[in-house]
C-alpha positions as CSV (number, residue, x, y, z in Angstrom):
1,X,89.4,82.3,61.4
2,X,91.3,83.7,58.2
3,X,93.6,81.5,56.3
4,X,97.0,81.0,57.6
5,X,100.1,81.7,55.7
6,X,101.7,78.5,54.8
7,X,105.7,79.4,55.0
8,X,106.5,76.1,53.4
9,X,105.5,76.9,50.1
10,X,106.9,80.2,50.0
11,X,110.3,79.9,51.8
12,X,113.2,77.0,51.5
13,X,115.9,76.4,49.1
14,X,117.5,72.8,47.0
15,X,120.2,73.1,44.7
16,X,119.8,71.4,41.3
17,X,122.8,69.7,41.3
18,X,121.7,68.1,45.3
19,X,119.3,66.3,43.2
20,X,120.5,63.4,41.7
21,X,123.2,63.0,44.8
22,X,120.2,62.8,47.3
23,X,118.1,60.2,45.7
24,X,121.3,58.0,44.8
25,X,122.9,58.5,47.9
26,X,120.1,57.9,50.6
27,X,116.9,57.6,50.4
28,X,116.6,58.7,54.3
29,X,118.8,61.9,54.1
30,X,116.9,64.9,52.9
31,X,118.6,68.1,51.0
32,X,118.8,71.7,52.4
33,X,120.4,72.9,49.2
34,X,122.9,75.3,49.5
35,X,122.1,75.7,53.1
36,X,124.3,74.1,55.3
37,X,122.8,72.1,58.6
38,X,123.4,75.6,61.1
39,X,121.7,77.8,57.7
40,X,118.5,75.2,57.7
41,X,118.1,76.0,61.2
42,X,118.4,79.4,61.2
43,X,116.1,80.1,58.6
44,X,113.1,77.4,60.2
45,X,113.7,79.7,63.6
46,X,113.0,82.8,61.7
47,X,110.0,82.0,59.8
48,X,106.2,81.9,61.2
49,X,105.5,78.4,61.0
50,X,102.3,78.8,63.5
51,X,104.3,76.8,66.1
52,X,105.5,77.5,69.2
53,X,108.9,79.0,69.3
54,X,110.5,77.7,72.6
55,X,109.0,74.4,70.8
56,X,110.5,75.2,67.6
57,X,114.5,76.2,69.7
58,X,113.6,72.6,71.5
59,X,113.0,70.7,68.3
60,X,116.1,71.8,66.1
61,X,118.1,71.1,68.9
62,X,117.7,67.8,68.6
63,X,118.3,67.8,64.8
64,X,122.2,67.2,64.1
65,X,121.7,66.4,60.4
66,X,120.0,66.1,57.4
67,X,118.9,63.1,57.9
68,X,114.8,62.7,57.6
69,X,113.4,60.4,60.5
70,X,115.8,62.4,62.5
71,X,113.7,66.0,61.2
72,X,110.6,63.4,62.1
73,X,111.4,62.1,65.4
74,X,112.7,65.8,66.7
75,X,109.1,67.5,65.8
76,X,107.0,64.3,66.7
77,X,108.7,64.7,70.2
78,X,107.1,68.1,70.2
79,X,103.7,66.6,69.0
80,X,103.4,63.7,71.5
81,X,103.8,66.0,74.3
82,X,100.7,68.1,73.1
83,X,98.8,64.8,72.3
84,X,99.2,63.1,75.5
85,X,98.4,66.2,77.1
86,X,95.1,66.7,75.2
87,X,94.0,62.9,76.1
88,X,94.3,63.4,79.8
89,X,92.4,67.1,79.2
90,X,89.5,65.3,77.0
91,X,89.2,62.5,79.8
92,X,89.0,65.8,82.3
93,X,86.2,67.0,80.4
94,X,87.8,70.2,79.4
95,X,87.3,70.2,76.2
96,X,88.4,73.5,74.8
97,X,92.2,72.3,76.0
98,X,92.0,69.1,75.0
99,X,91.0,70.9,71.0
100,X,93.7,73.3,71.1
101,X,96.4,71.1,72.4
102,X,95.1,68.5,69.6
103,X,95.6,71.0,67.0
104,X,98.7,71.9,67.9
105,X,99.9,68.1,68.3
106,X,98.7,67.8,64.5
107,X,100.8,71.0,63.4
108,X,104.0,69.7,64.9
109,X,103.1,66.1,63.4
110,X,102.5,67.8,60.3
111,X,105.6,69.6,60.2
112,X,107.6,66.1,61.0
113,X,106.1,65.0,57.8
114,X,106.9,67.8,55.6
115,X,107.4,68.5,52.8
116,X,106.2,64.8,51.4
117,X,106.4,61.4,54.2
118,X,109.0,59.7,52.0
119,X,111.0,58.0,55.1
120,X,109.9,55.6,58.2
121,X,109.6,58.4,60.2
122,X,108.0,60.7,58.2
123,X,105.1,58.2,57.5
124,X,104.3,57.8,60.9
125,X,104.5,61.1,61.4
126,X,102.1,61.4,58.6
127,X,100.0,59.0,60.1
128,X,100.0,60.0,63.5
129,X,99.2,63.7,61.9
130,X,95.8,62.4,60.5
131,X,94.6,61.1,63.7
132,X,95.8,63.9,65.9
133,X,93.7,66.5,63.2
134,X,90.7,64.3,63.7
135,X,91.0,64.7,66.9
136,X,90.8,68.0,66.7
137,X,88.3,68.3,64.6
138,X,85.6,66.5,66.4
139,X,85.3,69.6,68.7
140,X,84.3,72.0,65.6
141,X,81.1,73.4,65.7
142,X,79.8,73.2,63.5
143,X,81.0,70.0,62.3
144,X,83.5,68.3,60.3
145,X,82.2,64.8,58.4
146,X,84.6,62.6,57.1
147,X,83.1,61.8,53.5
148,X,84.3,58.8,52.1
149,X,83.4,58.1,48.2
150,X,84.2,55.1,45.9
151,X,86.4,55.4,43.2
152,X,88.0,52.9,41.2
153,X,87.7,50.4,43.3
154,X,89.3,52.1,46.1
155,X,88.2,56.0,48.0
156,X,88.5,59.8,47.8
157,X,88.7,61.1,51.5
158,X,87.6,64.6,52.0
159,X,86.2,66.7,54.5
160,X,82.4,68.6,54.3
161,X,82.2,71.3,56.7
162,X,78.8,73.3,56.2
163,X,77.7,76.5,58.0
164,X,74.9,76.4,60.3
165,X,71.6,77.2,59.1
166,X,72.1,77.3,55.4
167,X,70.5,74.4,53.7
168,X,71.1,74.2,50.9
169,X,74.8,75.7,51.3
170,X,76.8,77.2,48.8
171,X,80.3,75.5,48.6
172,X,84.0,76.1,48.3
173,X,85.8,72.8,47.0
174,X,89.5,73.7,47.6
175,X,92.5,71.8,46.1
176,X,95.3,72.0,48.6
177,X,99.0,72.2,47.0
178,X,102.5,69.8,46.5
179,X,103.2,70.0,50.3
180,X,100.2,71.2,51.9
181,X,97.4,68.6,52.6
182,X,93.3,68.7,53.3
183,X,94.2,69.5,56.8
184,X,95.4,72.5,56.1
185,X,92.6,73.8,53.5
186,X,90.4,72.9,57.1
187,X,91.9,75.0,59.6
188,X,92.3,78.0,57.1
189,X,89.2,78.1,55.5
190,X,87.0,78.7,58.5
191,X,86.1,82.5,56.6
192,X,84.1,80.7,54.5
193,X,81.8,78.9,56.7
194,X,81.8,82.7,58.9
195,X,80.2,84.1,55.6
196,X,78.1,81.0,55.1
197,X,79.5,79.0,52.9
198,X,80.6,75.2,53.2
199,X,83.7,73.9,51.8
200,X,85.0,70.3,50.7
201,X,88.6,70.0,51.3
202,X,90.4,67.9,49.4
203,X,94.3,67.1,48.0
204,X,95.6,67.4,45.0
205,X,96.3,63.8,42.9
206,X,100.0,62.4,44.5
207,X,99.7,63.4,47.6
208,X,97.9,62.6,51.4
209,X,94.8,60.0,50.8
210,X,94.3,60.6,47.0
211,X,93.8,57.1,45.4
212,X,95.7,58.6,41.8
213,X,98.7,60.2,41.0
214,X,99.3,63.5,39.3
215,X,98.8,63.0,35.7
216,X,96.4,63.8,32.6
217,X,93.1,62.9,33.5
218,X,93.4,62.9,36.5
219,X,91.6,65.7,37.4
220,X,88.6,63.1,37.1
221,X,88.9,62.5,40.9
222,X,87.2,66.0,41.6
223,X,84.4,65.2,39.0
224,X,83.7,61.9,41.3
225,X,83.4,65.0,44.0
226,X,81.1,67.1,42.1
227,X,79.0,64.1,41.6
228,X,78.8,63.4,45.0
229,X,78.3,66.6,45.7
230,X,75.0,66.5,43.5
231,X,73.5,63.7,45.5
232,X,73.5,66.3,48.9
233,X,69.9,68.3,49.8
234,X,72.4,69.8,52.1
235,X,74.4,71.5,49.6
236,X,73.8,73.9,46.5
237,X,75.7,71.7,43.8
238,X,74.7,74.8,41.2
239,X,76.4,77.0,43.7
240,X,80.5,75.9,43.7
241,X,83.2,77.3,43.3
242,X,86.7,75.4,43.4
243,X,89.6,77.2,44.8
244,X,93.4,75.6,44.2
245,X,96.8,77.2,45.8
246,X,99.7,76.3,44.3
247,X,100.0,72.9,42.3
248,X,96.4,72.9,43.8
249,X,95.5,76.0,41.3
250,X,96.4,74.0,38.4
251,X,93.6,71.5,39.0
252,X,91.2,74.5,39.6
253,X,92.0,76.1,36.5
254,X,91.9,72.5,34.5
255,X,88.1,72.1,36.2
256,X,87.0,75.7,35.4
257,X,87.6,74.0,31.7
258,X,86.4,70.5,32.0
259,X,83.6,71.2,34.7
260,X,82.3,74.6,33.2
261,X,78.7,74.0,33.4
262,X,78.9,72.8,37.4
263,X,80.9,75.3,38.6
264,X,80.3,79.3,39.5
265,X,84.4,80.0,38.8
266,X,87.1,79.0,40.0
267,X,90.5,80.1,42.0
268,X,93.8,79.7,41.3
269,X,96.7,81.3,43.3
270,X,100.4,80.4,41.7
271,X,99.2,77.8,39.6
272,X,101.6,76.0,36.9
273,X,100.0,76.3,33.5
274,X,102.3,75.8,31.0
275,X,106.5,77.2,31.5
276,X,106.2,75.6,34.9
277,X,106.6,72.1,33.7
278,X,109.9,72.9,30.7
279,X,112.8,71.8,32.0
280,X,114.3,74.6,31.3
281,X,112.1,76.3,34.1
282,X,112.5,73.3,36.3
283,X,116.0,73.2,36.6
284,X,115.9,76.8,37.7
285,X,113.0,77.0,40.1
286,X,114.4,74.2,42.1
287,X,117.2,76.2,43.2
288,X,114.8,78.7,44.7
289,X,115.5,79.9,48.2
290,X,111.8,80.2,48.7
291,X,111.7,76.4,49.9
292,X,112.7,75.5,52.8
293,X,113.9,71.7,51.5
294,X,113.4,68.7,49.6
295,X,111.5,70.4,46.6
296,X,112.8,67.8,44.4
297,X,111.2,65.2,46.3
298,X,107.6,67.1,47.3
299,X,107.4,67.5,43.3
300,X,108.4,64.1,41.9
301,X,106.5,62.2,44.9
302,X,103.2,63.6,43.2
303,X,104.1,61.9,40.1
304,X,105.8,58.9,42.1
305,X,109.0,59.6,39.8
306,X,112.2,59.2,41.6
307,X,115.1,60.8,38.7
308,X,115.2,63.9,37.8
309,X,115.0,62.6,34.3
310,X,111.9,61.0,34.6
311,X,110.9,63.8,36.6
312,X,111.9,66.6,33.7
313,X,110.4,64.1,31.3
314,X,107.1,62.9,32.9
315,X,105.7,66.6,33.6
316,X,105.6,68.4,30.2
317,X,102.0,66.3,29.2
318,X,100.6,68.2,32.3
319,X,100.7,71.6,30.5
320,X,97.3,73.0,29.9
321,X,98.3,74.5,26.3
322,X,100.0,71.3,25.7
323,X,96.6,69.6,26.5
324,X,94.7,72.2,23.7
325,X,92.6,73.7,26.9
326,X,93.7,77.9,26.6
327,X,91.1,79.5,24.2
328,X,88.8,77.1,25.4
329,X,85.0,77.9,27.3
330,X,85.6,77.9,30.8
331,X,83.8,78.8,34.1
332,X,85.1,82.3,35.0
333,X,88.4,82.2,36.5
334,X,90.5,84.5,39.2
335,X,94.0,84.1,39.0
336,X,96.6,85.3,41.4
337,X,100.0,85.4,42.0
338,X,103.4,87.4,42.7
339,X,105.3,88.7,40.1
340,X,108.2,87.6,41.9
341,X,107.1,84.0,42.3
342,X,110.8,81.9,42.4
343,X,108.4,78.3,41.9
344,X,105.8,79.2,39.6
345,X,106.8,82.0,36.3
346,X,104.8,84.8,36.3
347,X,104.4,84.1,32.7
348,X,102.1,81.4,33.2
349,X,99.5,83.9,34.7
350,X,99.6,86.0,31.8
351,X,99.2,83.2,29.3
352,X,96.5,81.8,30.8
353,X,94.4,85.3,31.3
354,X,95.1,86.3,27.7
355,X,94.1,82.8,26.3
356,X,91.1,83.7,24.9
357,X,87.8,81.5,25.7
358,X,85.8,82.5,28.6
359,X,86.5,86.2,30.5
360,X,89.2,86.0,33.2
361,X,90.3,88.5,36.0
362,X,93.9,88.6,37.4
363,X,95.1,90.1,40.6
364,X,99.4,90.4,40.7
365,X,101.1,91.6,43.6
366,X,104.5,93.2,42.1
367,X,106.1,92.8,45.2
368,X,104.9,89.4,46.0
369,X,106.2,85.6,45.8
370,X,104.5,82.3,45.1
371,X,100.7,82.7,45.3
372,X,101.2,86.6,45.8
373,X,102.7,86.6,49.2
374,X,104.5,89.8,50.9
375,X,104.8,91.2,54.0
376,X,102.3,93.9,52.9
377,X,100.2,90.9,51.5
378,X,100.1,87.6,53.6
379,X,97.9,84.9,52.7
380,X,95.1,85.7,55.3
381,X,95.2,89.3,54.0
382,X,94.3,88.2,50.0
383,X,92.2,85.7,50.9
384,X,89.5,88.5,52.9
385,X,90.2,91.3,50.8
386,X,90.7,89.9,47.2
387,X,89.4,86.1,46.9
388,X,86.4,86.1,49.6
389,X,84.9,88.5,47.9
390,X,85.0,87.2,44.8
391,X,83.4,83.6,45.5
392,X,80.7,85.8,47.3
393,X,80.0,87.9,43.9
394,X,80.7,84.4,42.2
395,X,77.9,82.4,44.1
396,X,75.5,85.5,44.4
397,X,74.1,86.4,40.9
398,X,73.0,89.7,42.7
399,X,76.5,90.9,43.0
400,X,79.0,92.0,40.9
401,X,82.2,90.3,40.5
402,X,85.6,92.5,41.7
403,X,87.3,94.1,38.5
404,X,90.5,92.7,37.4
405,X,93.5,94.2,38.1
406,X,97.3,93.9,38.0
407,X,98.7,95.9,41.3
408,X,98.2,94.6,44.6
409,X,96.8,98.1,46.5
410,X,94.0,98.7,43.6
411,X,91.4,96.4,45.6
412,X,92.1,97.6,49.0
């Protein structure tokens, strides 16, 4: 099953100055930016959201503001319907049903939730998401485990998924972004387990289950993985690579330097490295129509900064070059993105690839947005053509690792 497009990340809009009104004003009422209520609409009706779209027409229809639990209760209406329908098919015994109809009650709960479950209804939402995926995903073959490891006195969720009759199996740990959650990294990543590799999904720091927020050091929470990892016979722990999208690439590319000597390489797809986190870029990304809404509150939840202020302020000791990493010995690293990307600069790309240290490969779609994306490009499309085989040359010292290049139609 190739990886789906996630539209959220790529599409919406918040205007700077919506900022500061939304989080004094309500803490329930979400922003469309320069949108107006009918605009938000529109623009959720037109993109592929992998829902429904009599579901989607029945869902906004119900929406008559900004307000949050109302976006919450409108889509969870949607998901309950799916949910109860997949009980009564489970109890039936017709179990390939009762999985779809559980996965699509998880996408609509999962959509009530986004971007970030900062209302009443959002959290449930959130919550009610969670169990509705795990629903699902006891019908996977091969199986999904729930791994569960201590950390500072509390516990990193994840999920192992491991292909059949690969022991030990060669593993993908992929770093899911701002908005996306470990969910999502499952039900797109089921290429990798077709091509015989596992994968261990897991969230970036401030957001789903993640014990820690988003701040130096924290990249510590994946080293707990590794380690856990290590202690597997069913997995190859000298055979990883880590693979980040979005704020989920800039954790990949901080383990390619801080985990080096456990990892194969490491993939990053419009990750921040450094210009991302001025304020200068800031205040202009988060006016980008690429974002559907709330951007202001996806990015400071990770942080669990409310002001734009302590927002601006908190995020410049995240950048890698501020940090002393660039120039540094890394594992080897494949970076992509657009050179259009409205939420991450190009620039950061190019720093990071001509930093010195370790060799690096780049792939840049001229036409594309945030993490590459086009309509010549969608995400499924680079992940099989450009980063699948990559890991493969990365975790098979037989084969030979795809050139770098800086146009998207070179590795056709």
């Amino acid at each position: 099953m190739p990886a789906r497009r996630n539209p959220f990340c790529s599409h919406a809009t918040l205007a700077a100055a919506m900022v500061v009104l939304f989080v004094a004003v309500s803490a329930f009422a979400q922003s469309g930016g320069p949108r107006t209520l009918e605009e938000l609409k529109e623009e959720t009706q037109r993109r592929q959201l992998g829902l429904k779209s009599e579901d989607v027409r029945e869902a906004l229809a119900n929406i008559h503001s900004l307000d949050r639990d109302e976006w919450a209760a409108a889509w969870s209406a949607i998901a309950e319907r799916y949910d109860k329908r997949a009980k009564s098919e489970e109890a039936s015994k017709d179990s390939k049903a009762a999985q779809a109809d559980y996965r699509m009650a998880w996408r609509y709960y999962n959509f009530a939730r986004w971007p970030v479950p900062n209302s009443p209804g959002k959290e449930k939402a959130y919550q009610n998401a969670l169990v509705a995926f795990r629903n699902y995903a006891r019908f996977l073959d091969p199986p999904l485990e729930i791994v569960r490891i201590p950390f500072e006195g509390e516990e990193i969720i994840g999920y192992l998924r491991l292909p059949k009759d690969v022991r030990p199996a060669p593993l993908v740990l992929t770093i899911s972004g701002g908005d996306t959650r470990k969910e999502d990294g499952v039900d797109g990543d089921g290429s990798l387990i077709a091509s015989g590799i596992g994968f261990f999904a897991e969230e970036m720091p401030g957001t789903g289950e993640m014990p820690i927020k988003a701040d130096v050091g924290a990249e510590r929470v994946f080293s707990r993985i590794l380690d856990y990892l290590a202690t597997r016979p069913d997995v190859d722990s000298n055979r990883i690579v880590v693979r980040g999208g979005s704020w989920g690439g800039y954790w990949a590319a901080k383990l390619a330097y801080v985990e080096r000597n456990r990892l194969r390489g490491a993939v990053l797809a419009g990750g921040p490295v450094d210009g991302y986190y001025t304020a200068e870029w800031q205040r202009k990304s988060l006016t980008t129509p690429e974002y559907l809404f709330d951007l202001f509150a996806s990015r400071s939840s990770a942080y669990g900064v409310n002001t734009l202020d302590e927002f601006l302020a908190y995020g410049l000791r995240m950048s890698l070059k501020q940090e002393g990493w660039l120039g540094k010995p890394s594992a080897p690293m494949l970076i992509i993105n657009g050179a259009k990307d409205s939420q991450v600069p190009i620039s950061d790309l190019y720093l990071l690839l001509n930093s010195g240290g370790s060799p690096k490969e780049a792939w840049v779609n001229p036409d594309g947005e945030h993490t590459g994306r086009s309509e010549e490009w969608p995400g499924s499309r680079i992940t099989e053509e450009i980063v699948m085989p990559w890991i493969k040359a990365r975790l098979n010292a037989a084969s030979k690792p795809v050139r770098s290049t800086t146009t998207s139609s070179s590795l056709r």
